[in-house]
C-alpha positions as CSV (number, residue, x, y, z in Angstrom):
1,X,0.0,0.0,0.0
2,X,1.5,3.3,-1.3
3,X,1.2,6.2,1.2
4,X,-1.3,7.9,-1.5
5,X,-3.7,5.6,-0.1
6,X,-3.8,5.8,3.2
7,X,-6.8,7.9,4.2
8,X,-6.2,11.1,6.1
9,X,-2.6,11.8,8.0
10,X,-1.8,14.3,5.2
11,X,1.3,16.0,7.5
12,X,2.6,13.2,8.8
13,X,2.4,11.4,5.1
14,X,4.4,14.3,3.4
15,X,6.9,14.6,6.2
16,X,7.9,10.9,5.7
17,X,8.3,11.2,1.5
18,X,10.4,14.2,2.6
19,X,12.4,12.3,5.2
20,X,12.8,9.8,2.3
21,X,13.9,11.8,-0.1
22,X,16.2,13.6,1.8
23,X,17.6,10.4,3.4
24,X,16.8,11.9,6.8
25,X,14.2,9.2,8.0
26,X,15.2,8.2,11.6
27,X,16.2,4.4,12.3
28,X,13.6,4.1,14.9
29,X,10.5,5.9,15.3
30,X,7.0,4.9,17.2
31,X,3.9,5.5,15.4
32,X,1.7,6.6,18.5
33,X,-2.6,7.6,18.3
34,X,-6.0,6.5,18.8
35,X,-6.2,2.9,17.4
36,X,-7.9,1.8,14.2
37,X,-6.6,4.7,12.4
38,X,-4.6,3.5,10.1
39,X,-0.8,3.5,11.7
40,X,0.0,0.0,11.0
41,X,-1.2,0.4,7.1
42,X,1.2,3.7,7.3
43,X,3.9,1.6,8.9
44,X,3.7,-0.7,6.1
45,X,3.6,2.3,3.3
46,X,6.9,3.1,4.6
47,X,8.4,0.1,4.2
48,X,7.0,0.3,0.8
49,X,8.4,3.7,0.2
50,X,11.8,2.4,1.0
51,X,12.2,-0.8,-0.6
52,X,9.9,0.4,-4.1
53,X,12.5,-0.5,-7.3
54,X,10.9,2.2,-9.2
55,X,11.9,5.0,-6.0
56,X,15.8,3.6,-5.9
57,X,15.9,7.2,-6.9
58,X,14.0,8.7,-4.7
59,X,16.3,12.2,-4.8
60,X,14.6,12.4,-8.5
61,X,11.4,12.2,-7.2
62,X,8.9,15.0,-6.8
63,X,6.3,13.5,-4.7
64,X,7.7,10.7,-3.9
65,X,5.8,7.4,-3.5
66,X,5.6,3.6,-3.8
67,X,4.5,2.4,-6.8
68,X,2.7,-0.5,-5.3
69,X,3.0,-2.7,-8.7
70,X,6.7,-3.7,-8.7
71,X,8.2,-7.0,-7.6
72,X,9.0,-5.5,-4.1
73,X,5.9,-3.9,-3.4
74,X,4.6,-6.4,-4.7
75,X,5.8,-9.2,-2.0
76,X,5.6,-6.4,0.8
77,X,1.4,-6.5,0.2
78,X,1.5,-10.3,0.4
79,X,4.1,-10.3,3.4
80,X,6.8,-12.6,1.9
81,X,9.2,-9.8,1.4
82,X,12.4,-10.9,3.2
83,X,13.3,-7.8,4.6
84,X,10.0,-6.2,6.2
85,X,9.7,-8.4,9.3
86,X,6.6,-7.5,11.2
87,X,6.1,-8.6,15.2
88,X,2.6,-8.4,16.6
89,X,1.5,-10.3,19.8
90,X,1.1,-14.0,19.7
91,X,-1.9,-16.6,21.2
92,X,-0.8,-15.0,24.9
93,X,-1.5,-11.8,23.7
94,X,2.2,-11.0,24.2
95,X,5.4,-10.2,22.5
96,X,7.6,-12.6,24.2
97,X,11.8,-11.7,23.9
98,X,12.3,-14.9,22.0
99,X,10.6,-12.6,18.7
100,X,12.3,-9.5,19.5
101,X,16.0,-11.4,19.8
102,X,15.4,-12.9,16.5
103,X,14.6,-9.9,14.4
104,X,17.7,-8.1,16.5
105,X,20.0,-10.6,15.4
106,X,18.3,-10.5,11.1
107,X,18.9,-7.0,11.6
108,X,22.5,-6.8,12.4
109,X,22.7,-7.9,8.7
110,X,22.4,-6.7,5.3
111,X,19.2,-6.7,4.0
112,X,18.7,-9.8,1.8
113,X,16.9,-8.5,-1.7
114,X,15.7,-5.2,-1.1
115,X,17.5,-1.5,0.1
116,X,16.5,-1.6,3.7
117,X,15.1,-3.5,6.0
118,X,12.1,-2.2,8.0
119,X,11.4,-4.3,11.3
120,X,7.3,-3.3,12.4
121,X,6.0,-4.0,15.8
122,X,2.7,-3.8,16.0
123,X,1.0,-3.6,19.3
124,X,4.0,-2.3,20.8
125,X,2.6,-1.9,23.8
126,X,2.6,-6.0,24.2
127,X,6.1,-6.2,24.3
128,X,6.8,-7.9,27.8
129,X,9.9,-5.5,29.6
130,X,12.1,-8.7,28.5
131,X,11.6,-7.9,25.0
132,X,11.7,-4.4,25.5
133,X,15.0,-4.3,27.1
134,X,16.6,-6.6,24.3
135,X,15.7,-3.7,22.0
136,X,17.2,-1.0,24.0
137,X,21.0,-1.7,22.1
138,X,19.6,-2.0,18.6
139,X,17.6,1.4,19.0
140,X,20.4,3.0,20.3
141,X,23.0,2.1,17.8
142,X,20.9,0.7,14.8
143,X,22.3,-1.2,12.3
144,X,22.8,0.8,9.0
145,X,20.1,-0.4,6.8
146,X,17.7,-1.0,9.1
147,X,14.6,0.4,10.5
148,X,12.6,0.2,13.6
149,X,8.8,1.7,13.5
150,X,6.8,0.5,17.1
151,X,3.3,1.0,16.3
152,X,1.0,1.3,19.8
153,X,-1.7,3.2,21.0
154,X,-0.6,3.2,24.7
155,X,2.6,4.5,24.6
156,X,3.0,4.6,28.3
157,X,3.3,1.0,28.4
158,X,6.6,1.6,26.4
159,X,9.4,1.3,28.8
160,X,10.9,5.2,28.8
161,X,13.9,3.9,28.2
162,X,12.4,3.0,25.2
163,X,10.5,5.7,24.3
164,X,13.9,8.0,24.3
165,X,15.6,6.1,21.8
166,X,12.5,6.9,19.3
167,X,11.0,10.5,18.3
168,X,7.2,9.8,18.2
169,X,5.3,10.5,15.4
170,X,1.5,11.6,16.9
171,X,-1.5,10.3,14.6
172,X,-5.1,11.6,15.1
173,X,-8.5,10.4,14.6
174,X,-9.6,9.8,10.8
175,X,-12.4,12.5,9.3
176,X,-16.1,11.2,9.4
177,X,-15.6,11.5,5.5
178,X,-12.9,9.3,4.9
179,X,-14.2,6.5,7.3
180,X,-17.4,6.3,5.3
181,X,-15.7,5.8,2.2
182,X,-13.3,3.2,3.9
183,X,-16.6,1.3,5.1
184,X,-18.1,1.9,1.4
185,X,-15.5,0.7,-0.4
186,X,-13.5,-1.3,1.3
187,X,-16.1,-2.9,3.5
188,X,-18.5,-2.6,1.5
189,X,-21.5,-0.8,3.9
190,X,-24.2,0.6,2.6
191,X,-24.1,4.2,2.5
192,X,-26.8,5.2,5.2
193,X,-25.2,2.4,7.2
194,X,-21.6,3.7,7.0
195,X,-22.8,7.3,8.2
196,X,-24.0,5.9,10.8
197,X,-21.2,3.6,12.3
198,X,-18.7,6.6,11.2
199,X,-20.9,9.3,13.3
200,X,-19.9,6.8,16.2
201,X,-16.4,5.8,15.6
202,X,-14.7,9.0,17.3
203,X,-12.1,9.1,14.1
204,X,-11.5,5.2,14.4
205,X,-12.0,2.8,11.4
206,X,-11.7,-0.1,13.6
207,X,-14.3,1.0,16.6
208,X,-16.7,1.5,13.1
209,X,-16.4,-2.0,12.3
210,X,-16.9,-3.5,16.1
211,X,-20.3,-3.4,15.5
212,X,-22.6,-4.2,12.7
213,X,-23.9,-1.5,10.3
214,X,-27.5,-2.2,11.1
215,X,-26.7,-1.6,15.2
216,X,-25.2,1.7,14.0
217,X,-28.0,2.6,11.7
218,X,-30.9,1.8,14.7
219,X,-29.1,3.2,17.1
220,X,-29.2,6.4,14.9
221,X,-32.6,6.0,14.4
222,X,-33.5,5.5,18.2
223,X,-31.2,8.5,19.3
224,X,-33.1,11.1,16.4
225,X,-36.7,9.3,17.8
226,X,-35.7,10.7,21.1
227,X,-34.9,14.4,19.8
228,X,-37.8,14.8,18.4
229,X,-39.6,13.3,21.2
230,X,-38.1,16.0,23.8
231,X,-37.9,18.7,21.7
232,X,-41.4,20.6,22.7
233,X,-39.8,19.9,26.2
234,X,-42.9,17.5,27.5
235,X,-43.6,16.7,31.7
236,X,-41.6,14.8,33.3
237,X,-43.9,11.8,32.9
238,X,-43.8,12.0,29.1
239,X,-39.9,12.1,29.6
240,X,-40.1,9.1,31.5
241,X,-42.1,7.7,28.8
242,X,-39.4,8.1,26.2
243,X,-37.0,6.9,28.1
244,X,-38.6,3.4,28.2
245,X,-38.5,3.6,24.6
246,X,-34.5,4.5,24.8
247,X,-33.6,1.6,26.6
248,X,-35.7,-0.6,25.2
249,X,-33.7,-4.1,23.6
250,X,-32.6,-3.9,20.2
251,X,-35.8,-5.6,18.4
252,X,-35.3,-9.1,17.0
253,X,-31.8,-9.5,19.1
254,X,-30.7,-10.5,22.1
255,X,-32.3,-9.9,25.2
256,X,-29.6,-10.4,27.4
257,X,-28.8,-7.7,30.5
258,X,-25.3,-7.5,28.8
259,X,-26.6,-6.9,25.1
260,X,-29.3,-4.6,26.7
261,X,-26.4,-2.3,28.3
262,X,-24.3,-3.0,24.6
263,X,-27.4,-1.5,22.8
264,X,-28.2,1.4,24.9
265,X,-24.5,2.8,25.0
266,X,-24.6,2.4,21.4
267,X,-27.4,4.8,21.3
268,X,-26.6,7.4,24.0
269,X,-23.4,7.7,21.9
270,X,-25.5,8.4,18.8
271,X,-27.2,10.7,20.8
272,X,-23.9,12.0,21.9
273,X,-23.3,13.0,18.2
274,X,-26.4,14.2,17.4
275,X,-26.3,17.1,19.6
276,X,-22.6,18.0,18.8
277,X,-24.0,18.0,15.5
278,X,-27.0,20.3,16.8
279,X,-24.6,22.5,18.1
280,X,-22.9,23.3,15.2
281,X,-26.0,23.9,13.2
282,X,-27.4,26.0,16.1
283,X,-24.2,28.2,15.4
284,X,-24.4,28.5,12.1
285,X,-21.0,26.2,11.4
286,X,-19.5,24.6,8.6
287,X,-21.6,21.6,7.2
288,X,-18.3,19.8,6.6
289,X,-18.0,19.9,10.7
290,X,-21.1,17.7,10.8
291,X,-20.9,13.9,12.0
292,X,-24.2,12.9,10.6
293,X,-24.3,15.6,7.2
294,X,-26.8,13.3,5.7
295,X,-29.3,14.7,8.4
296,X,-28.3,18.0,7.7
297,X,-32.4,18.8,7.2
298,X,-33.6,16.9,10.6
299,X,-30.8,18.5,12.4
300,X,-32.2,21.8,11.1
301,X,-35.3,21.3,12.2
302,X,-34.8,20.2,15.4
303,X,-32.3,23.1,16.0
304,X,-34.9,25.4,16.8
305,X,-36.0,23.7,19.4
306,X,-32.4,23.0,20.7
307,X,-30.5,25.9,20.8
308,X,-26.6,26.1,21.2
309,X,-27.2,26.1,24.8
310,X,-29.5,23.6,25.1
311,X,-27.4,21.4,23.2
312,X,-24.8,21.6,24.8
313,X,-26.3,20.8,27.9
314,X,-27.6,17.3,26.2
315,X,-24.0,16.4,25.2
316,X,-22.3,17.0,28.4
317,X,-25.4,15.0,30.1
318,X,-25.1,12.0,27.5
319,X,-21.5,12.1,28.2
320,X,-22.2,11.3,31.9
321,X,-24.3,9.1,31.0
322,X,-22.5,7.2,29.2
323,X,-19.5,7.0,31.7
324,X,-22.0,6.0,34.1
325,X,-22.9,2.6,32.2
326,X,-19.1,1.9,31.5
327,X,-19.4,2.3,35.6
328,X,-22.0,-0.4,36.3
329,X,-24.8,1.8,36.8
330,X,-28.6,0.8,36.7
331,X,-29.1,1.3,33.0
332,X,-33.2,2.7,34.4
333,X,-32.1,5.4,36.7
334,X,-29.4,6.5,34.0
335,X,-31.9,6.9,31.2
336,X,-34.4,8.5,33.4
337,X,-32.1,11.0,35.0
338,X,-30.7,11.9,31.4
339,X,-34.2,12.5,29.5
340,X,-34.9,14.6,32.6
341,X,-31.8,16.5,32.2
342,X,-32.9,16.8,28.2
């Protein structure tokens, strides 16, 4: 995968085809951010980038890029390529030192059939401190040819003595746009149904995909039903009312305690978006700032009944709401104190 096709990242894309070209990429680096964003795809772009027979030129390059149809780029997509070596956590869940010691001792090598050789941990954050610490001489002294990119999204599980042998490289969260079209045409959603799981996915591909489109899509559903429910701001009792209907089971699922709490978060955090959305169009703000822009009319219409204020006050609520459930509280009293609060 060339780095012209990973989604979003723009900055941090460019400054590595600068790096590159310059010859000024550092041996080690760590790839840190929110996970499902895309570092590990990035982390194999690079090894791409470096390794690409048409960029052994890469000074002569203006934008310079993989171009993923070469022999090497080629065997780097299908993993076989002798010289990108990638470490991720095993059955245990761990990266025992057994892993690490073996790519350390490849690495004091040559590289075997392409220009470098790019070693990627993925789930950095797995290496037990055995394996950590039988890094620490490679990443400070790395061998010539070689390259080190730790991909994680805890980075304060690296050891620090770790973490100062590598500049980090800070990823954020992926545009609601560009995880649509990764669900459209990669996963292959339907539209409406990638809106919805990508209004949810606070900027992460892979939190998109944990549930199934038609959770996201009803849980978008419910969340708008409520809004329009409150909006002429009923008595309590009628508040009460629609609460039943909020944490109500997903119809035709399972009726479990734990897939009732699944299916209610899943809509208070639709909710959750809805009113950030609501606050936007209450203040007048850029359409591309909207979460759920293929509601663009509903949210307008409910907007003057929910204010900026007013909705800003539901999203802080559903917020505390939501960390309520993740605390183990009665899923009634929190939906009846929130459509109160609404």
């Amino acid at each position: 995968m060339a780095l012209r096709d990973i989604k979003g990242h723009v900055s941090i894309r460019q400054l590595i085809a600068r790096a590159v070209t310059r010859d000024t990429l550092p041996p080690c680096l760590v790839f840190t951010g929110p996970a499902g964003v895309g570092k590990r795809r990035l982390a194999l772009a690079v090894a791409e980038l470096l390794n690409c027979e048409v960029m052994a030129n890469a000074a002569e390059q203006p934008n310079p890029d993989a171009c993923g149809e070469c022999r090497a780029c080629q065997r780097i997509q299908r993993g076989v390529h002798a010289d990108v070596l990638l470490i991720e956590p095993g059955e245990t869940g761990a990266i025992k030192v057994d892993a690490v010691r073996a790519v350390v001792d490849q690495a004091a090598y040559r590289p075997f059939e392409g220009r470098r050789r790019v070693v990627i941990i993925d789930d950095a954050d797995r290496l037990v401190p055995e394996a950590q610490n039988a890094l620490l001489k490679t990443l400070e002294e790395p061998p010539e040819c070689s390259v080190f990119l730790l991909v994680t999204s805890r980075p304060d599980m690296l050891l620090p003595t770790v973490r100062s042998r590598c500049p980090d490289l800070r990823f954020g969260g992926l545009s609601t746009g560009d995880i649509v079209d990764l669900l459209v045409h990669r996963h292959e959603f339907e539209p409406a149904a990638a809106r919805a799981a990508a209004a949810c996915a606070d900027g992460s591909l892979a939190h998109a995909l944990e549930t199934g489109s038609a959770d996201h899509l009803q849980a978008r559903q419910s969340a708008a039903a409520v809004l329009r429910a409150l909006a002429p701001g009923p008595n309590p009792k009628q508040r009460l009312e629609v609460g039943k209907e909020l944490a109500g089971g997903r119809r035709g699922g399972k009726s479990s305690a734990a897939a009732d709490r699944e299916t209610l978060t899943r809509r208070l955090r639709a909710l959750g978006t809805l009113f950030r959305d609501l606050q936007v169009v209450s203040s007048r703000g850029e359409p591309a700032w909207l979460s759920n822009a293929d509601l663009v009319q509903e949210l307008t219409e409910l907007a003057r009944s929910y204010d900026t204020e007013r909705a800003g006050r539901g999203y802080a609520s559903v917020d505390r709401a939501v960390h309520a459930l993740t605390r183990n509280a009665s899923p009634k009293v929190v939906v009846d104190w929130l459509t109160l609060q609404l």
